[in-house]
Biopython code that builds the backbone (N, CA, C, O; Angstrom):
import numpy as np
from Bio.PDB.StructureBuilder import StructureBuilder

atoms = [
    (1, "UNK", "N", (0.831, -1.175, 0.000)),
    (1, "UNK", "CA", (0.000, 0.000, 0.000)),
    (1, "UNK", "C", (0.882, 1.245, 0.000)),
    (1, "UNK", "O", (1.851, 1.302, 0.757)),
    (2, "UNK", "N", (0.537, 2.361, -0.924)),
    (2, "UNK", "CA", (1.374, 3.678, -1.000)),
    (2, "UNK", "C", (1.195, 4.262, 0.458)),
    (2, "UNK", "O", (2.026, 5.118, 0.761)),
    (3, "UNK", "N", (0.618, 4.067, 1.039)),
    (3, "UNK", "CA", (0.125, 5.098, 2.200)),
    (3, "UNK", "C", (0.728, 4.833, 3.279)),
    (3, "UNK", "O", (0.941, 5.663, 4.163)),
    (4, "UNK", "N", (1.079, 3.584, 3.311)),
    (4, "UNK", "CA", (2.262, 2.736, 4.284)),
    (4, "UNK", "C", (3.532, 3.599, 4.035)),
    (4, "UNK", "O", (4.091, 3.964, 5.069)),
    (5, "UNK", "N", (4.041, 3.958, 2.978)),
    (5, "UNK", "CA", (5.444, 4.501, 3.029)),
    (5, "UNK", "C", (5.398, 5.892, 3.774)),
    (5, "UNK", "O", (6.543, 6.208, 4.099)),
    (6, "UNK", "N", (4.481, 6.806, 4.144)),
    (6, "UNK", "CA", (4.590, 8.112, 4.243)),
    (6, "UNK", "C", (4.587, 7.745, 5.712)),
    (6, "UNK", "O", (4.615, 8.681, 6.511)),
    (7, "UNK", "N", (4.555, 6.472, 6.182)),
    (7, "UNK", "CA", (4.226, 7.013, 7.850)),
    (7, "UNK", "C", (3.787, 5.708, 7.987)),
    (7, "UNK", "O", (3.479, 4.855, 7.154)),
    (8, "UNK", "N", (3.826, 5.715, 9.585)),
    (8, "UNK", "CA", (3.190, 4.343, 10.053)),
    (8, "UNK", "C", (1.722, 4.689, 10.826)),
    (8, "UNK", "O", (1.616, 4.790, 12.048)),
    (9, "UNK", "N", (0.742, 4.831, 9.973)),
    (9, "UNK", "CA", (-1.046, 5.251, 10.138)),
    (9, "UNK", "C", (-2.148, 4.655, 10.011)),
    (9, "UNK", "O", (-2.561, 4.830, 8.865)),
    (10, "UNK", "N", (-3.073, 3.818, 10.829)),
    (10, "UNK", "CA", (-3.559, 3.655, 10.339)),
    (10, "UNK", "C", (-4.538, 4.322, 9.468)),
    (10, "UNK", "O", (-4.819, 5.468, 9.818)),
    (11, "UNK", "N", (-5.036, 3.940, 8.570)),
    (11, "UNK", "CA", (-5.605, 4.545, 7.339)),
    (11, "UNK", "C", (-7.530, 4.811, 7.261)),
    (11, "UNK", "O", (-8.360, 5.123, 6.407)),
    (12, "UNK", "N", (-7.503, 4.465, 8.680)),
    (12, "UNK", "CA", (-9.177, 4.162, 9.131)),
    (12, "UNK", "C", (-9.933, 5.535, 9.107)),
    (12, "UNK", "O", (-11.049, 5.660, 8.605)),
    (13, "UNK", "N", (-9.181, 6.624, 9.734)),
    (13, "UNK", "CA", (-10.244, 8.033, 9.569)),
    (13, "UNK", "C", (-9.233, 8.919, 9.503)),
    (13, "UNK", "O", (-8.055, 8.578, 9.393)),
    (14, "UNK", "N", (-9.752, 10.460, 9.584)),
    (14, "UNK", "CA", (-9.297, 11.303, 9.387)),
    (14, "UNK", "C", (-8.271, 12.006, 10.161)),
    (14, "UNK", "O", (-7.263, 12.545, 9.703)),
    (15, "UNK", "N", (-8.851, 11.902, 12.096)),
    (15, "UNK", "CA", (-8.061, 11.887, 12.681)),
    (15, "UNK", "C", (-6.708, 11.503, 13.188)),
    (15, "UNK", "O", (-5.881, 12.177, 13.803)),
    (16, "UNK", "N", (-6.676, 10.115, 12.737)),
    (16, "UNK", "CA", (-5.290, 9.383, 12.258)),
    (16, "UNK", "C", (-4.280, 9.586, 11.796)),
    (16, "UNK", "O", (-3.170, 9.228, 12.189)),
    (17, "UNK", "N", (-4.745, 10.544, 10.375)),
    (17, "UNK", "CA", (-3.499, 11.121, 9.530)),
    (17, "UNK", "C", (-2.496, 12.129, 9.790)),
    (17, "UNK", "O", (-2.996, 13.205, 10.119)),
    (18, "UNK", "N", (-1.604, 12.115, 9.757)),
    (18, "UNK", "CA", (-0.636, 12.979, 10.114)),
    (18, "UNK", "C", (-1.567, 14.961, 9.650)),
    (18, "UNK", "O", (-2.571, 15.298, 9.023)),
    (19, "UNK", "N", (-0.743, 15.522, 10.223)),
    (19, "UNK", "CA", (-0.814, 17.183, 9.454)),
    (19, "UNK", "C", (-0.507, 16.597, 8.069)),
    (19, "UNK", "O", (-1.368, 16.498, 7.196)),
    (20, "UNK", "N", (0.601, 16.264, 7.937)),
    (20, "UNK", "CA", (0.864, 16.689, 6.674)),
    (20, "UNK", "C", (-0.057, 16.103, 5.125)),
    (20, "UNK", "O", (0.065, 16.409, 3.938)),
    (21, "UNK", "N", (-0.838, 15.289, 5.749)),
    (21, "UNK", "CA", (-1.100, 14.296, 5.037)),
    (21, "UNK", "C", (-2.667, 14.947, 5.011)),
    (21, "UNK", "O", (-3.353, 15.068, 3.996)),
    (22, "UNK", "N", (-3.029, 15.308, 6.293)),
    (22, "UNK", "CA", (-4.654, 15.805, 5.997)),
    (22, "UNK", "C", (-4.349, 17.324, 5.217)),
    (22, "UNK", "O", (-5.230, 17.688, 4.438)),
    (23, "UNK", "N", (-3.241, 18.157, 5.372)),
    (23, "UNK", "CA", (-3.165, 19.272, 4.156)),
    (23, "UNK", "C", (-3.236, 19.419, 3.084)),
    (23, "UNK", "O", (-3.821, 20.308, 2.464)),
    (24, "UNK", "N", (-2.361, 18.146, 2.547)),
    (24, "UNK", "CA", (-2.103, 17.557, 1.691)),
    (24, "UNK", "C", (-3.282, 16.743, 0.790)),
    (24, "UNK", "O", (-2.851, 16.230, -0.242)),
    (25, "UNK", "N", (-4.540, 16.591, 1.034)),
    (25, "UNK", "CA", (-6.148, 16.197, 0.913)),
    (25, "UNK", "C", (-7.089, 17.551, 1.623)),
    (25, "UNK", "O", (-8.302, 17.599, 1.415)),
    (26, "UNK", "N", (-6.746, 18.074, 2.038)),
    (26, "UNK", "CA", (-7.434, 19.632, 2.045)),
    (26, "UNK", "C", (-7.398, 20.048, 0.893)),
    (26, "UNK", "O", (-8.423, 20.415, 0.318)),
    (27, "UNK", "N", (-6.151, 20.073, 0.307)),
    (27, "UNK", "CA", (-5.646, 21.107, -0.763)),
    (27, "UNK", "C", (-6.211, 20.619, -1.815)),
    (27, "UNK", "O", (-7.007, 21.424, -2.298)),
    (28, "UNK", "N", (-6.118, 19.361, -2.537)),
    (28, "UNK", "CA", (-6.365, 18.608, -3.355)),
    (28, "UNK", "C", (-7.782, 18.489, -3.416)),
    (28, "UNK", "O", (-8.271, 18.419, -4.544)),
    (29, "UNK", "N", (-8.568, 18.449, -2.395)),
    (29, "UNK", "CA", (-10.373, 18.172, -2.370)),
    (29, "UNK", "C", (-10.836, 19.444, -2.122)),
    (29, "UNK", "O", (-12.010, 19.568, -1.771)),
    (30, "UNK", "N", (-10.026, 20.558, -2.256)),
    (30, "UNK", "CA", (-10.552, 22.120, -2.037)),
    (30, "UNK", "C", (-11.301, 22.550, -2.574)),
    (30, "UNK", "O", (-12.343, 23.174, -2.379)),
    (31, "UNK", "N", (-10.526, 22.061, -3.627)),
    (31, "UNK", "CA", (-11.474, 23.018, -4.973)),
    (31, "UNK", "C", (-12.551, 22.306, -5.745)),
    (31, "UNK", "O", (-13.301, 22.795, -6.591)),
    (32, "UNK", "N", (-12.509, 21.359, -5.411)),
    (32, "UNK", "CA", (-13.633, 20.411, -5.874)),
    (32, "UNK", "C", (-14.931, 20.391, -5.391)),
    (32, "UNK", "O", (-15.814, 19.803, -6.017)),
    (33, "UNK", "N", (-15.205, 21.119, -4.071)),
    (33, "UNK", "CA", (-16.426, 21.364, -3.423)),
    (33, "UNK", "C", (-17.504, 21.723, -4.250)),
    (33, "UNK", "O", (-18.476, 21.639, -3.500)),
    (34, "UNK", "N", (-17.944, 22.113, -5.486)),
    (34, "UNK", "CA", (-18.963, 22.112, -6.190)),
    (34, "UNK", "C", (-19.364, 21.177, -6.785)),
    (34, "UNK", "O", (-20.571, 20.933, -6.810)),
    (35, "UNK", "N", (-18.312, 20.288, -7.522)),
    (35, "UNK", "CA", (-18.202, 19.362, -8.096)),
    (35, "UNK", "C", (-18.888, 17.943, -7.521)),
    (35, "UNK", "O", (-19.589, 17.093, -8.070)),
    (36, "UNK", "N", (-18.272, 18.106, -5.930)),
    (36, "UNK", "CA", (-19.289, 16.882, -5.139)),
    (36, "UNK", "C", (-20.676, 17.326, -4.638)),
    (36, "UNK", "O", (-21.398, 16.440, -4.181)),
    (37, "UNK", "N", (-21.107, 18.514, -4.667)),
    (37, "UNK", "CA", (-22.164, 18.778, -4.497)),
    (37, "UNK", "C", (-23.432, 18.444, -5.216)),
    (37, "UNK", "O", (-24.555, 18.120, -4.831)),
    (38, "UNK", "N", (-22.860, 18.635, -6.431)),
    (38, "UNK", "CA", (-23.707, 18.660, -8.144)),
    (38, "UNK", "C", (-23.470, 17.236, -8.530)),
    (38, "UNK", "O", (-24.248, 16.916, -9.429)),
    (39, "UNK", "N", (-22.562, 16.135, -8.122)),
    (39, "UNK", "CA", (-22.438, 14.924, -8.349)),
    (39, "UNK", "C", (-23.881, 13.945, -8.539)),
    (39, "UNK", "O", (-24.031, 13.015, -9.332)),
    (40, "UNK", "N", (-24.685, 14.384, -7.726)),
    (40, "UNK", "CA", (-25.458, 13.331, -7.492)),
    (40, "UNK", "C", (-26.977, 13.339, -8.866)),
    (40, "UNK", "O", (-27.576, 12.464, -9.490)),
    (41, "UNK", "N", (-27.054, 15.100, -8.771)),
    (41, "UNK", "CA", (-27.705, 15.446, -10.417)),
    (41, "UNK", "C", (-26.485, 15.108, -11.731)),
    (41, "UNK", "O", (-26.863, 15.177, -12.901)),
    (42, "UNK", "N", (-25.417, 14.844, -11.489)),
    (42, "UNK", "CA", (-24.638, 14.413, -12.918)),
    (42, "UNK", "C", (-25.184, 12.605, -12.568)),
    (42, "UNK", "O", (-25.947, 12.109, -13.397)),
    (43, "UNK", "N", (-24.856, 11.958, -11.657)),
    (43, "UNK", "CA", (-25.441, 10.458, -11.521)),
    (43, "UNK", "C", (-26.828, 10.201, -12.195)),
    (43, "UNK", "O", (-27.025, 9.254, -12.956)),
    (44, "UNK", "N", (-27.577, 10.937, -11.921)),
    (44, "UNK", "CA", (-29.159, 10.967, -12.070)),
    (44, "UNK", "C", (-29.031, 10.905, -13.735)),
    (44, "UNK", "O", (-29.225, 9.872, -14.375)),
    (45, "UNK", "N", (-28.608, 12.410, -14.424)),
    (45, "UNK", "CA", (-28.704, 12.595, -15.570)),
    (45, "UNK", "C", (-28.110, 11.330, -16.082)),
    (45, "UNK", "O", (-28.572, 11.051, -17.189)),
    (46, "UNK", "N", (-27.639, 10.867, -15.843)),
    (46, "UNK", "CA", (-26.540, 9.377, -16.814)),
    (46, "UNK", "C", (-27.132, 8.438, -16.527)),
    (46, "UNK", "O", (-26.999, 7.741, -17.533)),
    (47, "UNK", "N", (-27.794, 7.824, -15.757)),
    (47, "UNK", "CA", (-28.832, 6.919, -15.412)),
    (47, "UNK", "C", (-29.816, 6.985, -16.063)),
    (47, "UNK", "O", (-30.245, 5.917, -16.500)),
    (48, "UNK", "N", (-30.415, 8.004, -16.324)),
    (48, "UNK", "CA", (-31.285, 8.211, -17.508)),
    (48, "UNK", "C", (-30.466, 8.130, -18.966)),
    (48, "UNK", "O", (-30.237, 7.059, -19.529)),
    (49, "UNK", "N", (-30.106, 9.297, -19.430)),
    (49, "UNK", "CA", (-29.279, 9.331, -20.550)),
    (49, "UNK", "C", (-29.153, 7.396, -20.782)),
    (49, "UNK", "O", (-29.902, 6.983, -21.668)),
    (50, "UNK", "N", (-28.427, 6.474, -20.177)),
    (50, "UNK", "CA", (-28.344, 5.220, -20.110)),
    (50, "UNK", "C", (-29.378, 4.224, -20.527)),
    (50, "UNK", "O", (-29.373, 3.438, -21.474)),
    (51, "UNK", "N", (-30.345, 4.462, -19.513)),
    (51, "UNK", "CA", (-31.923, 3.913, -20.124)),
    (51, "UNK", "C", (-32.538, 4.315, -21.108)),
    (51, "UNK", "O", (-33.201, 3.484, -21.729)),
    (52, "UNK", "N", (-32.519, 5.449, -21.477)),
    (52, "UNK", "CA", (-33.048, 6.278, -23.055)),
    (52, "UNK", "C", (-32.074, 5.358, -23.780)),
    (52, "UNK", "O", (-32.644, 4.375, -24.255)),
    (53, "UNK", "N", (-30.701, 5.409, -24.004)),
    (53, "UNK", "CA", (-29.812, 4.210, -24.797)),
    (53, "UNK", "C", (-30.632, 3.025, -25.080)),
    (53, "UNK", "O", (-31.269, 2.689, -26.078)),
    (54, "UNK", "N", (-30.435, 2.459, -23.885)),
    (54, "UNK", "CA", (-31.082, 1.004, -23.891)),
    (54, "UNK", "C", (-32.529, 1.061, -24.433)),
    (54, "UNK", "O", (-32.685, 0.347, -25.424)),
    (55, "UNK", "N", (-33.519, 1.672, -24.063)),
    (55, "UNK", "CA", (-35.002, 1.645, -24.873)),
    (55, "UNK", "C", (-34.928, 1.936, -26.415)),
    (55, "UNK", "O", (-35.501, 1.144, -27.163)),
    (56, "UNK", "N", (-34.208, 3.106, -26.990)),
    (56, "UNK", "CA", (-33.806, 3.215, -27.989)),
    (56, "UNK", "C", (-33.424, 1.890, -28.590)),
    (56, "UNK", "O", (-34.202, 1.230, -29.279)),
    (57, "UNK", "N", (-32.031, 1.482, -28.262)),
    (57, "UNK", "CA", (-31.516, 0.434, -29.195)),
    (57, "UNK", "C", (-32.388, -0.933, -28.905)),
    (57, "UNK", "O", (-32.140, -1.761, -29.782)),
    (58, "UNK", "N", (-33.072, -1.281, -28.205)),
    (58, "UNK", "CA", (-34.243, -2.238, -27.930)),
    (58, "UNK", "C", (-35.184, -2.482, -29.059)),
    (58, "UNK", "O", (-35.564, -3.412, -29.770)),
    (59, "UNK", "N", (-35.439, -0.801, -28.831)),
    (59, "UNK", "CA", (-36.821, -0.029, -29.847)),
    (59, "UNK", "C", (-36.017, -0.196, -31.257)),
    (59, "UNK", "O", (-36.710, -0.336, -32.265)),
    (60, "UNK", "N", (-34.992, -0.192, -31.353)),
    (60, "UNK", "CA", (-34.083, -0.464, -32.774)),
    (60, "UNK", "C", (-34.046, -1.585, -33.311)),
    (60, "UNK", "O", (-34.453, -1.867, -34.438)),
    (61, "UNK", "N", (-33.404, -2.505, -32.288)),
    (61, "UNK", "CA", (-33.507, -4.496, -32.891)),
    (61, "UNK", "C", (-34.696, -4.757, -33.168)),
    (61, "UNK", "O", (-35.046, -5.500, -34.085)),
    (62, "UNK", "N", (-35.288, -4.285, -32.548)),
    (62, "UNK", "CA", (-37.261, -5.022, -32.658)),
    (62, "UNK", "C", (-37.457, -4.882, -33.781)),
    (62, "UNK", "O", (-37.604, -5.823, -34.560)),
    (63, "UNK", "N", (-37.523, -3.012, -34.266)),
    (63, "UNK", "CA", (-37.971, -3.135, -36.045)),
    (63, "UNK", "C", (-37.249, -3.431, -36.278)),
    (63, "UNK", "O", (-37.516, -4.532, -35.797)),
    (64, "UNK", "N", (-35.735, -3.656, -36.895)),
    (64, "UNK", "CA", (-34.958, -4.447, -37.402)),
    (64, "UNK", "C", (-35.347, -5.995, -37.977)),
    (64, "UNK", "O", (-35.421, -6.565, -39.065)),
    (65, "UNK", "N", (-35.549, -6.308, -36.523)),
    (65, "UNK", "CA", (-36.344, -7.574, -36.315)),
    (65, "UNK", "C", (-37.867, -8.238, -37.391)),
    (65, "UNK", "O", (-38.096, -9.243, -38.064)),
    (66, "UNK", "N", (-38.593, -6.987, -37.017)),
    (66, "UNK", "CA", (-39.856, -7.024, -37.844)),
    (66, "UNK", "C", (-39.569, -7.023, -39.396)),
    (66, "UNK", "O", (-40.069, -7.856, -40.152)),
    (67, "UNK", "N", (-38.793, -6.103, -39.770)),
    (67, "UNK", "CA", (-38.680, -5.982, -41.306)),
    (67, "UNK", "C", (-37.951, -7.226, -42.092)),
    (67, "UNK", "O", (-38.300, -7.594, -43.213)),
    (68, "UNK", "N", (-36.562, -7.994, -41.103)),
    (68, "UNK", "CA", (-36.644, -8.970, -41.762)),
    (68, "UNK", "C", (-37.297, -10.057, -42.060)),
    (68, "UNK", "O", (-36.679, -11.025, -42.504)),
    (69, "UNK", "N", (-38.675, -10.098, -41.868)),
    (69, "UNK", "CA", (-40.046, -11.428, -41.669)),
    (69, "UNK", "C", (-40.331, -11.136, -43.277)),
    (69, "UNK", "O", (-41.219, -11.750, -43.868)),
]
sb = StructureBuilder()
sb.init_structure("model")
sb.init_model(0)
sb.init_chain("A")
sb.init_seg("    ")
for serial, (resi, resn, name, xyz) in enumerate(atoms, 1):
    if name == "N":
        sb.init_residue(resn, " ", resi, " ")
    sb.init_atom(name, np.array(xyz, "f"), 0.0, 1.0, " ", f" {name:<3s}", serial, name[0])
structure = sb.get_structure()
């Protein structure tokens, strides 16, 4: 495990981690705070988007299907 080399931690919560290591994931997950907010409407939209796919190409083989009879 990479996380083993920086220190001897366990890796279970937050409190655990060294300073340097929770700064170091401050910094990095900083700026992303909108991004996980709005995550769950980007999940939604693609779950759909996904099923519209699938009914579509369903709705596609079928006539496919029909016309070669």
């Amino acid at each position: 495990m990479m996380m083993g080399r920086f220190g001897n931690w366990s890796a279970g919560t937050w409190d655990s981690m060294p300073d340097y290591m929770q700064n170091m994931m401050r910094n990095y997950y900083g700026g992303n705070q909108v991004l996980w907010q709005i995550s769950p409407i980007f999940d939604f939209a693609v779950q759909v988007l996904l099923i519209i796919l699938l009914v579509t190409l369903i709705r596609w083989v079928w006539r496919k299907g029909d016309k070669a009879k």
